[in-house]
N, C-alpha and C positions, 0 to 999 in steps of 0.2 A: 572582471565580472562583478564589481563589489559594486558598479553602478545599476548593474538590469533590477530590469520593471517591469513588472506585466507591460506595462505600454509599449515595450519591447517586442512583445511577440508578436509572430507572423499571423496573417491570416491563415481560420483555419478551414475555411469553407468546404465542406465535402468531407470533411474527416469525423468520426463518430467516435465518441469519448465517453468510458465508462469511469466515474467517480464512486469508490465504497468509502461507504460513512461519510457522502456529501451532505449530509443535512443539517451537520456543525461542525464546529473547532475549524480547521484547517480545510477541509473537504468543501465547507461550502462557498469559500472565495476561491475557489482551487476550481469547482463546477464554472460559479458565476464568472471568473474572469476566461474560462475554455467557451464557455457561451458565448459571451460577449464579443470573441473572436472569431464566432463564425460555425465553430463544431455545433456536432449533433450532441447533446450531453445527456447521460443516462444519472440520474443520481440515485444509487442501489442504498440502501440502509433496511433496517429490517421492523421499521417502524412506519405503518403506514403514512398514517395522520402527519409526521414530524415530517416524513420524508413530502409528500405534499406540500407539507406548507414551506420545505424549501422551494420544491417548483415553482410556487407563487412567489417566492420571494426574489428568485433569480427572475421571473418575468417582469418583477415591477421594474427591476433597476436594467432588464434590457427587453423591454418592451417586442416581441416578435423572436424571441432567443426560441430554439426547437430543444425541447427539453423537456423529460420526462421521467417519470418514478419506477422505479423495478426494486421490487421484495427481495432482500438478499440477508438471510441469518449469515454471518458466516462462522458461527459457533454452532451448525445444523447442517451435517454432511449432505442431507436430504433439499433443504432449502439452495443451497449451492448450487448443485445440480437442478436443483428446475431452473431456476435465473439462470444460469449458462443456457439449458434450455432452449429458453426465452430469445437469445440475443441472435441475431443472426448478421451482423457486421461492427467491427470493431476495430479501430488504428489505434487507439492510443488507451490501455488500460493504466488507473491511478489506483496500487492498494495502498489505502488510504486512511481506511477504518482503523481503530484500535483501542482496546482498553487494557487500564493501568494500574498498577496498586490496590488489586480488587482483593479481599478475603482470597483464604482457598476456594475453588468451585470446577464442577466439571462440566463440558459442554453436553449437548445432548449426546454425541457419542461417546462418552466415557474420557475426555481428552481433560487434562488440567485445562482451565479457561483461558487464560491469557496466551499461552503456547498453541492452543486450539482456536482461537480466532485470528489473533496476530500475524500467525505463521501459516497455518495446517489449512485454514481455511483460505488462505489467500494463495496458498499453493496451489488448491486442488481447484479453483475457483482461474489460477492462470493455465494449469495443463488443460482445463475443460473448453477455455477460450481459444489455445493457443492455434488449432487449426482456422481460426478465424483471421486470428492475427497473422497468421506467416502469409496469407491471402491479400495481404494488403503491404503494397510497398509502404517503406519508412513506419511501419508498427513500432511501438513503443509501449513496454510496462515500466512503469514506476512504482517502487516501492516504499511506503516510508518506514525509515527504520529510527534509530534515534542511537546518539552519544550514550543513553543507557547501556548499547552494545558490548560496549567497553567491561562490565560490570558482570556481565551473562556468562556462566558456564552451563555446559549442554552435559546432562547424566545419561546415558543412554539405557541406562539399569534401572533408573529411575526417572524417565519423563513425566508420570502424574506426580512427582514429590509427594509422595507418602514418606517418607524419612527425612521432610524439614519444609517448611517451608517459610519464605518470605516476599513480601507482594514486592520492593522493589528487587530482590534478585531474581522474582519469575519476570517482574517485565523484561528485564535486564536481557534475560536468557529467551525473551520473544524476541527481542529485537535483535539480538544474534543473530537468529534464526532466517530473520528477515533480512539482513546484509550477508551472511553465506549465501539464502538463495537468491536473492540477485545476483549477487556478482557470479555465480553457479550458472545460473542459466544464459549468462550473456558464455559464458564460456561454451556450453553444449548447443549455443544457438550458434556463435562461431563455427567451431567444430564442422555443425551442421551444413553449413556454408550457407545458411539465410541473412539476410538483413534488419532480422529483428534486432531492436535495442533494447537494453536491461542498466536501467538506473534504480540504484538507492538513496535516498533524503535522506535528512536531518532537519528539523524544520528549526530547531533550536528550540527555548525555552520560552514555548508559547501558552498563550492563559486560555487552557480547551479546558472540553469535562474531564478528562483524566486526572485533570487538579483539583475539580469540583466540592471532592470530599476527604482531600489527603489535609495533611498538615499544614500545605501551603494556602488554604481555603482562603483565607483572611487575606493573604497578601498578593494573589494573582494580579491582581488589577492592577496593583502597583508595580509589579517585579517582573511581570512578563510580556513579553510582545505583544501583542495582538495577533489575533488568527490570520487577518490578510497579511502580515507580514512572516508571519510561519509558512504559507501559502507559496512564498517564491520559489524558493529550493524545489518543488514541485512542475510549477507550470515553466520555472527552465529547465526542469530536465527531461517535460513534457514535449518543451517544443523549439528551445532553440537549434537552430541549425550545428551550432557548433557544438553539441552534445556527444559526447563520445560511451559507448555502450561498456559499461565497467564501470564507471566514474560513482563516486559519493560525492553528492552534492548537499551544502550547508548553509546556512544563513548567508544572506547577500549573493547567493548563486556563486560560492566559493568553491570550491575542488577541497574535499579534505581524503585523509586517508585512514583508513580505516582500521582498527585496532591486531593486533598480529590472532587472534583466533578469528575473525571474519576475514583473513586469507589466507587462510588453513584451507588448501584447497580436499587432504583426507578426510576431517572435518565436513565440510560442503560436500561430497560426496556419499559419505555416510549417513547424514541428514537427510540428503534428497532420499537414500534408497530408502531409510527408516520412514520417507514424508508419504512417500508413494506405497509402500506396503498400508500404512494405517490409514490411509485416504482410497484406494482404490484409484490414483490417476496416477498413470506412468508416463507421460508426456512422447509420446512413440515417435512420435513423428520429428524428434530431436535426441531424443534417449542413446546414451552410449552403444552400441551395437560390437 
């Protein structure tokens, strides 16, 4: 796999693709190249204006691409829920959005920031979808998570860290979060006996806003990939055929595996019940019974 390319992928004509936080870093050749092949593409971010002028920009480079804007906070329990709302068909969900190394901050519902957008809100954002998704053969969510994972311990005593905090161990500990529930939901979609697929990314160390104002400011440009090629581990695990629902995928479309507390399946379990009490979405129509 260390050769795939977008120019690799299938057509996707007839499929309807939701991208969060398409309107930069990673998201928005992640949009542009699902466009470009044929999908209907939704690019959700929570910024009118930015997200707009992604639309135009994925239009200039594919000319007649169907592709449009939808309002999605996902640090705003409330905002989530109206965008689910909103959508009334979807194959292939990208949570994609994220922010990183940010000060302490709490989301509109009282959630530490980064574990409340990262995680919380893209949890409640796929149980809200999910009867859309099991609706449509070969469905797909993707998540991205990141080798940060590695780094992340989960407090269950202490989720908003008021007893310490630091901005690379709270991302760290989002993107735990983010590869337990993946790999979690491809499990209870099994289970369930549907055909939904559940992938996690890795995009590698790519030059987004997450670097914008860390330490690394000065040397993005230099030291890290570019966003379209952070974008791959994405749209292969969006859409090649040979995509197997579990897998972490990583730079160059490689199989990695993933650190021993994100297959901690008591952990993933734990999480999910803790995600769905503090979100209000219990995912029923797959949920352990």
């Amino acid at each position: 796999m260390s050769r795939w390319t977008a120019r690799d992928m299938p057509g996707l004509t007839g499929r309807n693709a939701i991208v969060t936080g398409a309107n930069t870093g990673i998201g928005l050749p992640t949009a542009l190249e699902l466009a470009r092949h044929g999908a209907r593409v939704t690019v959700a971010s929570r910024d009118p204006g930015k997200g707009r002028a992604a639309v135009a920009e994925i239009l200039r480079a594919v000319p007649g691409a169907e592709v449009g804007y939808g309002r999605l906070d996902l640090a705003d329990l409330a905002s989530v829920r109206e965008f689910a709302a909103s959508v009334e068909r979807v194959d292939l969900l990208v949570n994609n959005a994220g922010i990183g190394m940010v000060p302490r901050a709490l989301t509109r519902d009282g959630f530490e920031l980064q574990f409340g957008t990262n995680h919380l809100g893209h949890f409640a954002l796929t149980g809200l979808l999910l009867p859309h998704l099991l609706e449509r053969p070969g469905a797909r969510v993707v998540t991205v998570s990141s080798d940060a994972h590695k780094v992340g311990r989960i407090d269950f005593d202490d989720l908003a860290l008021t007893r310490g905090y630091g901005k690379m161990s709270a991302y760290g500990r989002s993107k735990l979060a983010n590869l337990l529930f993946a790999l979690e939901l491809q499990r209870q979609a099994t289970r369930a006996g549907t055909g939904l697929l559940s992938v996690a990314t890795h995009p590698g160390m790519t030059a987004t806003n997450i670097f914008s104002a860390g330490p690394l400011q000065g040397l993005v440009r230099l030291l890290l990939q570019p966003a379209f090629a952070g974008a791959v581990p994405s749209l292969y695990a969006a859409t090649s055929p040979a995509i197997r629902g579990g897998e972490y995928i990583g730079p160059k479309a490689r199989t990695l595996t993933p650190a021993p507390a994100a297959r901690d399946e008591a952990l993933a379990v734990r999480l999910w019940e803790v995600s769905a009490e503090l979100t209000g979405v219990t995912f029923s129509q797959i949920a352990y019974r």
